[in-house]
N, C-alpha and C positions, 0 to 999 in steps of 0.2 A: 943751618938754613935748610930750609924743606923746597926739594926741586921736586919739578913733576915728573910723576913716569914715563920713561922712554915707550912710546907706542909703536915703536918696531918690535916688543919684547912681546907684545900678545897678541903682535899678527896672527904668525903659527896658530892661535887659539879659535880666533875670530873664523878661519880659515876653515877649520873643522866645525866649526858650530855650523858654519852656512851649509856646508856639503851637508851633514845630518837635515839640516832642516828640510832640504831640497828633495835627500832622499826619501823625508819621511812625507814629504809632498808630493811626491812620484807614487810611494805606495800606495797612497790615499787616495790618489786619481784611478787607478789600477784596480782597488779591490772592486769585489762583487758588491752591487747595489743589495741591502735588504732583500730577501722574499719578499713579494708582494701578497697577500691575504687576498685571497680569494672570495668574494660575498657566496653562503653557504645558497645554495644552490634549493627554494621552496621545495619540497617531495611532493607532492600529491595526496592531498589527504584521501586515507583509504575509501573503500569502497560503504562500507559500515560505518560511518563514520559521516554521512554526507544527509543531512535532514531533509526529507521528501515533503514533509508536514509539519504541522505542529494541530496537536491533538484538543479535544474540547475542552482538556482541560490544563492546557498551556505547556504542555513537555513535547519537546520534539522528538518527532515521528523519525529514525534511522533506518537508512536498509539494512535488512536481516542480513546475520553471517548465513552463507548456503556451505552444504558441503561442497567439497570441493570439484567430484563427481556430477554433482548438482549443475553445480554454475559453469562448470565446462560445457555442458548439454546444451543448455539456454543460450551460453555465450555462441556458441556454433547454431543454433536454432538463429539469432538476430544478424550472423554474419551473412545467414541464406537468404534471411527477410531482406538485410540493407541490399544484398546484390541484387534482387531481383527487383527491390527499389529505386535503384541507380537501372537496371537494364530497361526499362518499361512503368513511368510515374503510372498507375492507375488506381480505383476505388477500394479492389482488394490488396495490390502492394502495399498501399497506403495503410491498409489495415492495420494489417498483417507486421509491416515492422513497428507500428505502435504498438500492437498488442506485443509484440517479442520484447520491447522495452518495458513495458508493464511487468511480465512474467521475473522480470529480473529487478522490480521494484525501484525502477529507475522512470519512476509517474509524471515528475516535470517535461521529461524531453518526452514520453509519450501522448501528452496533451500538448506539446509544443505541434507535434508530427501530424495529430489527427487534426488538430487548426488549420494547420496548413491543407489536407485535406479536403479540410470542408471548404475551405477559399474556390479549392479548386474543383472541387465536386459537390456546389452547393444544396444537390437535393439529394445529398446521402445519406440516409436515415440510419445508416449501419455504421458511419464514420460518429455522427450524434450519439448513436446507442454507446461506443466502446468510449467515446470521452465523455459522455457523462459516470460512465463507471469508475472514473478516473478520478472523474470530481468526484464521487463517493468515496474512494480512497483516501482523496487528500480534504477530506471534511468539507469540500465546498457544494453546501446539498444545493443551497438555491442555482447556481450553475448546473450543474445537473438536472433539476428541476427543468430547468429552461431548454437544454440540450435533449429530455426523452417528450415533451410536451411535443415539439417540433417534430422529433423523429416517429410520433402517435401519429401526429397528420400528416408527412411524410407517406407514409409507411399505407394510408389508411387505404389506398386504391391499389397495394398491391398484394398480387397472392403471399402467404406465410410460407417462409421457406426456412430447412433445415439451416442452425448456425453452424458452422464448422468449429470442433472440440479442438482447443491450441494444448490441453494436457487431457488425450484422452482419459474415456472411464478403464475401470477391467475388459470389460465388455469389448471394446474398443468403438463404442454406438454412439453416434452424437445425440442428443436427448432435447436440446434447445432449438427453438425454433428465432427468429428475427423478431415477430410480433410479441412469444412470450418474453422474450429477456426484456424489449420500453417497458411493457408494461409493468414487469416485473422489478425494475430497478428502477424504474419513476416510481410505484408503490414505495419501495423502499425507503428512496429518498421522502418523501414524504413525513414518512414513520419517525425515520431520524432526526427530523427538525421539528416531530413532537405535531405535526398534524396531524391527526389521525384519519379525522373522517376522510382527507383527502385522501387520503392512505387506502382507506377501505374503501372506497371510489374505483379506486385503479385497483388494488386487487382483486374487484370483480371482476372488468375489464379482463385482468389477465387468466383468470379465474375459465374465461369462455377460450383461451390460447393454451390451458393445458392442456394438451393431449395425449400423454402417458399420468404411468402412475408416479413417476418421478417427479413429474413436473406438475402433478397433481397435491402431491404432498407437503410438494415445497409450498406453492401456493397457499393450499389448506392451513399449513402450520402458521405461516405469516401473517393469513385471516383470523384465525381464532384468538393469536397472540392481540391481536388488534383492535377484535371485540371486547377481549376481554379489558383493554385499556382504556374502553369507552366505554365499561360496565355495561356491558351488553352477552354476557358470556350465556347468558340461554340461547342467541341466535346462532351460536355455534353449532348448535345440535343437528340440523338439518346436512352442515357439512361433515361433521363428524362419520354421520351414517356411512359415505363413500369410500369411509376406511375403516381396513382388516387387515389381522396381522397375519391373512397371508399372501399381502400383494407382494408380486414381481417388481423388488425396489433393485436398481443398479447402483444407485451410487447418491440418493437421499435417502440415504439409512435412517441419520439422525432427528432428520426430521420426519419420519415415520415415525420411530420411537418416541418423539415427544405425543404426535398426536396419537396415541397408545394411551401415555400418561394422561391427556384430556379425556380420553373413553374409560380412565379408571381401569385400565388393564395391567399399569404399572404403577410406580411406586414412583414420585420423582426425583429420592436422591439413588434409586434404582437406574436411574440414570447417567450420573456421572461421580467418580470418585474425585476427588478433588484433592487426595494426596499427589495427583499424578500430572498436578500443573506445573511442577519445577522439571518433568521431561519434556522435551524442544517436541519431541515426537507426538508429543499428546496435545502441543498446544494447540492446534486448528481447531481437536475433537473438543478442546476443554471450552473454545470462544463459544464454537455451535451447539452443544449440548446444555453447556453451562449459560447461554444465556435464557435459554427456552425453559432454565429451571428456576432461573434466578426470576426471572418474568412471573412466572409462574407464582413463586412467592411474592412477589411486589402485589398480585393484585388478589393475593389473599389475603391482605392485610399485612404479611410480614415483610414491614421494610426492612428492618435490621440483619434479616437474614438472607432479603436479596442484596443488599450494599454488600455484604460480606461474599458473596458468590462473584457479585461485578470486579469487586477488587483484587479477586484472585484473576479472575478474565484477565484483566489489563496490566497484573505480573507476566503475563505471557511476551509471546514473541509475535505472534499473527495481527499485528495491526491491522491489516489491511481487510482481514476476513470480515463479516459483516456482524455476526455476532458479539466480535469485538469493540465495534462500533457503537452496536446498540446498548451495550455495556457501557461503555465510555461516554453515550450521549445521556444516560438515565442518570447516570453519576455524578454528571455536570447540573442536571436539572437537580438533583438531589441537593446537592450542598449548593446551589444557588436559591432553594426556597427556604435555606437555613437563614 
């Protein structure tokens, strides 16, 4: 006969099972929770790395890497502007730390600055002049258009006065005057969006605001480039006359020397070598030289050889310089009449 198991026999047993389970229910309560995972904490995307524009021909526009030398200067240059910003709102504060923003290619919060300015200083033709420049930097000519147009009739009842230089020349001379720089950057603007005669309108205008040879030549150059794009390059000649290679240039070299090349004095790849576009150092000299040569052949008939000139241009680093511009705007009209 089969009895059943006496169940005092596995007390003892059951006894120990419970205590393990208890203690292992003890431990379990006790241990340390998981680490918790952290969410990785955004960085800050770099400085270079941060699109100011997008260019005529759809790539965006980055701030330049500066040495490092470089951008310490500037960066303490904008910390002088914001505090005197912050001590005292006024027409030149206001400038002044937009322009310092500019300098450091930091162009959105600069036209953010001079807005604000003009809110508050609506009949400043000098807060118009520096953010229309700003629109020329970041491609928006007709804005700018609109902002030196205003800052013309602004400006038109009062005396010309010296601009103050934010990176001076060698010299240490300021060269710009308030009236020459509207007219001179509304010309420009003009040029870029492919109007010309408007173009050449205003650089008469600015034409009677040169009053050195510096700012004679810059003009000069602009004009001829200008005629020559309205086939008109015989009326060149009369301004030609007023340059010689031995005026007193401080710091429009480049554009003396091109208007040299116009007089047949030079040669125009006597001008610029063009192996020397892959150094960062050369880039400025390669937008400005190299555009006035690349020009130069566009309206001799040689397109192929100005495209070739413009494309090395906009290999460079200096977006914002103006030569690079015109480069970049010719290139876009180029392969847009394809």
């Amino acid at each position: 006969m089969v009895t059943s198991p006496d169940p005092r026999r596995y007390a003892p047993c059951a006894r120990l099972l419970a205590t393990v389970f208890t203690l292992a229910a003890a431990m379990s309560s006790c241990a340390p929770a998981p680490e918790s995972v952290e969410p990785e904490t955004p960085q800050p995307e770099p400085t270079d790395a941060i699109a100011e524009a997008t260019s005529l021909l759809g790539a965006g526009l980055h701030r330049p890497q500066l040495p490092e030398a470089t951008r310490a200067r500037l960066e303490q240059n904008l910390a002088e502007a914001e505090e005197a910003y912050a001590a005292s709102i006024t027409e030149d504060s206001t400038i002044w730390r937009g322009r310092r923003l500019g300098y450091l290619s930091r162009y959105q919060e600069a036209i953010d600055v001079l807005s604000t300015g003009i809110e508050q200083f609506p009949e400043s033709y000098r807060l118009r002049r520096h953010r229309g420049h700003r629109y020329i930097s970041t491609r928006q000519f007709d804005l700018a258009i609109a902002d030196f147009e205003i800052a013309a009739e602004l400006a038109a009842n009062h005396e010309d006065q010296v601009e103050p230089d934010g990176a001076p020349n060698a010299a240490g001379i300021p060269l710009g005057t308030d009236k020459f720089n509207i007219w001179y950057h509304l010309a420009l603007a003009h040029y870029l969006s492919g109007d010309f005669e408007a173009a050449l309108a205003a650089y008469e205008e600015c034409l009677a605001v040169s009053g050195n040879p510096d700012l004679l030549v810059a003009t000069t150059d602009w004009m001829v480039m200008t005629l020559r794009r309205l086939g008109r390059a015989d009326e060149a000649a009369p301004l030609l006359e007023a340059i010689t290679a031995d005026m007193e240039i401080i710091e429009n070299d480049s554009y003396h020397r091109r208007l040299l090349m116009y007089k047949g004095q030079m040669a125009p790849e006597d001008l610029l070598d063009l192996r020397t576009v892959a150094d960062p150092d050369q880039a400025l000299n390669i937008a400005t030289q190299g555009y006035g040569v690349g020009n130069w052949h566009l309206t001799e008939g040689a397109a192929a050889r100005a495209e070739e000139i413009y494309a090395r241009i906009i290999d460079g680093t200096s977006w914002a310089a103006f030569g690079y511009i015109a480069a970049e705007a010719d290139l876009a009209r180029m392969q847009g009449a394809r």
